[in-house]
N, C-alpha and C positions, 0 to 999 in steps of 0.2 A: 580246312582240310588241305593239306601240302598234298602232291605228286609229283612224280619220278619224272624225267626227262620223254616217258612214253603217254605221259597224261595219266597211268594208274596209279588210283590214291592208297599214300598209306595210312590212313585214321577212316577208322568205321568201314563197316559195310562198304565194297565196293560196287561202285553204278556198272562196272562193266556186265552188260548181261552175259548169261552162262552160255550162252551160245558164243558168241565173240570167244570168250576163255578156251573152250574146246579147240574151235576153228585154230585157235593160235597154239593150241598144243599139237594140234594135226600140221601145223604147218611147220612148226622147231624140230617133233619128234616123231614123224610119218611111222605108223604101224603102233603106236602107244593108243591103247585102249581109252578112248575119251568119251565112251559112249555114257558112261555115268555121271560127268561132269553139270549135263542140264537138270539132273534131279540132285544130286546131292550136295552141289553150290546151292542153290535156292532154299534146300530143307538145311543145312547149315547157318545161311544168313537169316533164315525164320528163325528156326532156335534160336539162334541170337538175342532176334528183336525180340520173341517171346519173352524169353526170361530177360532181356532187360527190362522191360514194360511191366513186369512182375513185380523183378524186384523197387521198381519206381511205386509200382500202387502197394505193397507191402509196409516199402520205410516212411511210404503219407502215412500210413493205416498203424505203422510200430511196430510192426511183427516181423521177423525174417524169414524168408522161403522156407529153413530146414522145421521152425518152431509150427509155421502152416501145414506142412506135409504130415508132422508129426498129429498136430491137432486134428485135421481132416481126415485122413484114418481111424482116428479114433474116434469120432461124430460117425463118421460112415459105415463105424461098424456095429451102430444101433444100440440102445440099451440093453446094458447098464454102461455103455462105451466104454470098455475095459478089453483089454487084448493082452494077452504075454508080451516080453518084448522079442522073443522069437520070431510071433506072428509079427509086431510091428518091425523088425528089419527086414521078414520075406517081403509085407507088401509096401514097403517106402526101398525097396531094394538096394540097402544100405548094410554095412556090416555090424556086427553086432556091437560092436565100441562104439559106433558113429550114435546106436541106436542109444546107449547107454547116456553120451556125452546129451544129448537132444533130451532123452527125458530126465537129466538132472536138472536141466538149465530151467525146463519147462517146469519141471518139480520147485526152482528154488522161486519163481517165478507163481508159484499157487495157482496154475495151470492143471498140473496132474497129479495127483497121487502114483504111491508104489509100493508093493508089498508082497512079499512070500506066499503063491499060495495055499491052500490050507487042504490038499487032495495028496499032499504028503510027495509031491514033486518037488525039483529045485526051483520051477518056472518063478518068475516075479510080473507079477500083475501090474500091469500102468491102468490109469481110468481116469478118466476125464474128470477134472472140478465141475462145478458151477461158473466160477471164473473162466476157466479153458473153454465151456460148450459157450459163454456169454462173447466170446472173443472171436471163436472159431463161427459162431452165427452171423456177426457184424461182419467179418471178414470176408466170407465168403460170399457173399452177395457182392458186393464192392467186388471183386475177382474176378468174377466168372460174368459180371454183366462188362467191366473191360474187356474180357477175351470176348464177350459177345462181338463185343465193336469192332470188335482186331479182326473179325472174320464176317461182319455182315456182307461183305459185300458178294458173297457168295451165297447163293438159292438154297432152300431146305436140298431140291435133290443133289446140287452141285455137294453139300457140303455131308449128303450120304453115302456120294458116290465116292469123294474123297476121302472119306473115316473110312469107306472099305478098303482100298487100294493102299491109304497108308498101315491099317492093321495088317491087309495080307505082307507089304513089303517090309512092316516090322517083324513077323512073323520069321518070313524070310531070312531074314540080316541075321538074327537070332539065333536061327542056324549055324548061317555058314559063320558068324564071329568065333565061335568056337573051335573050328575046324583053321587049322596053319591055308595061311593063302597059297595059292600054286603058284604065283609067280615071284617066290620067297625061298 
């Protein structure tokens, strides 16, 4: 990893903690609101490493992030795993071309089926194979016992009290994303 002439690198996640970052934006741009800077560096550079780490245990495993999201929706949403694909771009919150491109690939791949369905609507029915649930089973264990890891080091209540505080702040954001910023 190279760095600049002040020791900040430019490759990967930077070490400088979020504190330091603020402090030095309070000190260039006195009166510039830096009070956000220790939560959403830190949940940015988690993102990060999240989804890299994903996608690292996905391309061992052969599947790609969008082919899992696509599969695990459709396991998750119980037999006979079959959804519109309406429903599945509401809940992979993706637009409906994205959803389209996702279950062709899945479809040409003997993953999913798809078809018209027959209650005399336009909807088209995706449903999980034998192959897709056979894939999306293997898969998901391997995943989700990494992200265990990725987070054990946090206590059952530590990691209740954090699921709440980032749901209500996701909650939040949600909001106001929608709403033009004030200071714009």
């Amino acid at each position: 990893m190279t760095s600049g002439p002040d020791g900040y690198p430019f490759d990967g996640p930077s070490a400088y903690p979020a504190a330091e970052i603020a402090q030095a934006w309070q000190r260039e741009r006195p009166g510039t609101p830096t009070d956000s800077i220790e939560i959403v560096t830190p949940l940015w550079r988690l993102a990060k490493l999240f989804a890299d780490d994903r996608r690292r245990v996905l391309s061992d495993l052969g599947v790609d992030p969008a082919t899992l999201d696509l599969l695990s929706v459709l396991r998750r949403a119980g037999k006979p795993y079959e959804l519109t694909t309406r429903e599945l771009s509401r809940r992979t919150l993706v637009t409906a071309g994205a959803i389209s491109q996702r279950v062709a690939r899945a479809e040409e791949s003997g993953l999913v089926t798809r078809r018209t369905a027959t209650d005399g609507s336009r909807a088209v029915l995706v449903t999980l194979t034998e192959a897709g649930h056979d894939l999306i089973e293997r898969t998901v264990d391997q995943v989700l016992t990494r992200e265990s890891e990725l987070v054990a080091s946090l206590t059952p209540a530590h990691r209740e009290v954090l699921a709440g505080q980032l749901q209500e702040l996701l909650g939040q954001v949600q909001r106001l994303a929608r709403k033009p910023s004030s200071g714009v």
